[in-house]
N, C-alpha and C positions, 0 to 999 in steps of 0.2 A: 323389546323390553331392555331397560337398563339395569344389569345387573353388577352390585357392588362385592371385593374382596377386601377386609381387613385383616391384619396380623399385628399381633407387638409378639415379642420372644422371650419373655418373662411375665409371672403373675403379677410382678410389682407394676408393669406398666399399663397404662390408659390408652384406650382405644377413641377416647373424646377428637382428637383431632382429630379424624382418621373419616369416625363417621361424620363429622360433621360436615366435611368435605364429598365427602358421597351423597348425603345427602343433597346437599346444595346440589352435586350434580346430578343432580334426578334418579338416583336410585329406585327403583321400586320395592326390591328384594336387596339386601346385604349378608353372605356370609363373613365369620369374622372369627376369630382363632388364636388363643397363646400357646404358638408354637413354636419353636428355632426356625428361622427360614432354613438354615440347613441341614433341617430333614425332609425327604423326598414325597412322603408317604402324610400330607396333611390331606385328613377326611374332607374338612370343611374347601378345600379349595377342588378339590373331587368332586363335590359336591354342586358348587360353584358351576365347574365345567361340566356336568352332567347336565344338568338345568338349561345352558346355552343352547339359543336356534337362531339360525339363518337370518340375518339381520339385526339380530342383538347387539347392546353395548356391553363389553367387560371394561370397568372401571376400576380400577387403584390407586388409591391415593400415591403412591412411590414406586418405581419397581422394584428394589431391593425388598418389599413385602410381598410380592410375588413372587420372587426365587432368587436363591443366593449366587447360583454360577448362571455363567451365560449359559452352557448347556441346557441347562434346566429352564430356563429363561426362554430360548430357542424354541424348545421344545411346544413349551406352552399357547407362544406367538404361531408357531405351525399348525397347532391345534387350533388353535383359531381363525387363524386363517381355512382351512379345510372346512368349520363350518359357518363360514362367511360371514363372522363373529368381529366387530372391532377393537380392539385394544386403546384404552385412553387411561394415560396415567397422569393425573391433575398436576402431582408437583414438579414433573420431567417437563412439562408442557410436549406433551407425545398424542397425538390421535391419528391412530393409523387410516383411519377413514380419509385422510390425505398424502401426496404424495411423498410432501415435505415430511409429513409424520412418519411413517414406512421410511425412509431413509437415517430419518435422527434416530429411531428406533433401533434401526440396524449399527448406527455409528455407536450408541451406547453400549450397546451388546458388546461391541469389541472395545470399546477402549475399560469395561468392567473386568473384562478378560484380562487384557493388558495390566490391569491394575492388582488381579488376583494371583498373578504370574509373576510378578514384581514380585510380591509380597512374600511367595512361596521360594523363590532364588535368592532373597535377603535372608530366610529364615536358613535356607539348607546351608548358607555361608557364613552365619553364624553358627551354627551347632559344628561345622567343620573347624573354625577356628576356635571354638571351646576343646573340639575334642585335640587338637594338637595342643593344647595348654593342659591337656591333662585330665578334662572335664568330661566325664557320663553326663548324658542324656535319658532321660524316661523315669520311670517307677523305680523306685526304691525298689531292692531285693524283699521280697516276705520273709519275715523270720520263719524261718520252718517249724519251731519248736513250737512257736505262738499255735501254729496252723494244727500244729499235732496235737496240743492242750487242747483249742477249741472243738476240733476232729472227737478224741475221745472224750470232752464233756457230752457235748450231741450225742454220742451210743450212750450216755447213760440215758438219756432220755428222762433227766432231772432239771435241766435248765430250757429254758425258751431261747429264741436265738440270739432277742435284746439282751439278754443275761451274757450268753458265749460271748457276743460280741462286744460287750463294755466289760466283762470279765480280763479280756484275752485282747483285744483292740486289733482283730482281725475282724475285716470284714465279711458282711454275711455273703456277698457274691464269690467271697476267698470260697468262706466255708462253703456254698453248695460245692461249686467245683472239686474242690477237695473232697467232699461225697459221691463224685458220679467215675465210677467205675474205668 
């Protein structure tokens, strides 16, 4: 059986090119999902690999719809491999059911690493050179004061929390915290 994976990472995006491509490659079944690729824990692609047996195709239209690091990437490909599952990504031109394929497969995996690695040694050598100019990094400090208004409006248990929070422009994730003991 040919089984299909889709993802876009916001509601705003279309999934039209994605399956149209699957479909063309013979899909029988398609999961398909608006999720971040970088989060770990997508149902539908769970799902996806739960379904998979011994001789099946998994198809995706890209790999970065499959998984955001190579680890996770790796992982997936192992999984599949194990249950003697193919991996074919239409727009990499990758089909592991060949040998050429199994090795482009592998070269992407690392040179995505490579590229992720980059990306993360640029970022920490600018925030170094911000902070010797002077410059903080991260969140704003909370006003405490704000937190203490929104705090004891909540025990009066006269406003809802849309009210606290556009009252006081603390957040409602501030205020639970700020509630838990």
């Amino acid at each position: 059986m040919i089984i299909g994976y889709a993802r876009v990472s916001t509601k705003d995006q279309s999934f039209n090119i994605q399956l149209d491509a699957l479909n063309k490659a013979g899909c029988v079944r398609i999961y398909k999902e608006k999720v971040t690729g970088a989060k770990d824990d997508r149902e539908q692609l769970n799902r996806a690999l739960e379904t998979l047996r011994e001789g099946d195709k998994f198809v995706v239209y890209k790999l970065d719809r499959l998984a955001r690091s190579t680890l996770k990437l790796l992982k997936v490909a192992e999984q599949l491999e194990e249950l003697g599952v193919e991996l074919i990504s239409i727009q990499d031109n990758i089909d592991t059911t060949t040998p050429m394929g199994k090795a482009m497969f592998r070269m992407l995996s690392v040179l995505a690493e490579l590229e992720r690695d980059m990306i993360r040694e640029r970022t920490k050598s600018g925030l170094e050179a911000a902070r010797v100019r002077g410059r903080k990094g991260g969140r704003p400090k909370k006003n405490s004061k704000k937190v203490e208004q929104a705090l004891k409006m909540y025990s009066t248990k006269q406003f809802t929390i849309a009210e606290i929070t556009d009252a006081t422009g603390v957040s409602s994730s501030t205020l639970y915290r700020g509630l838990k003991p």
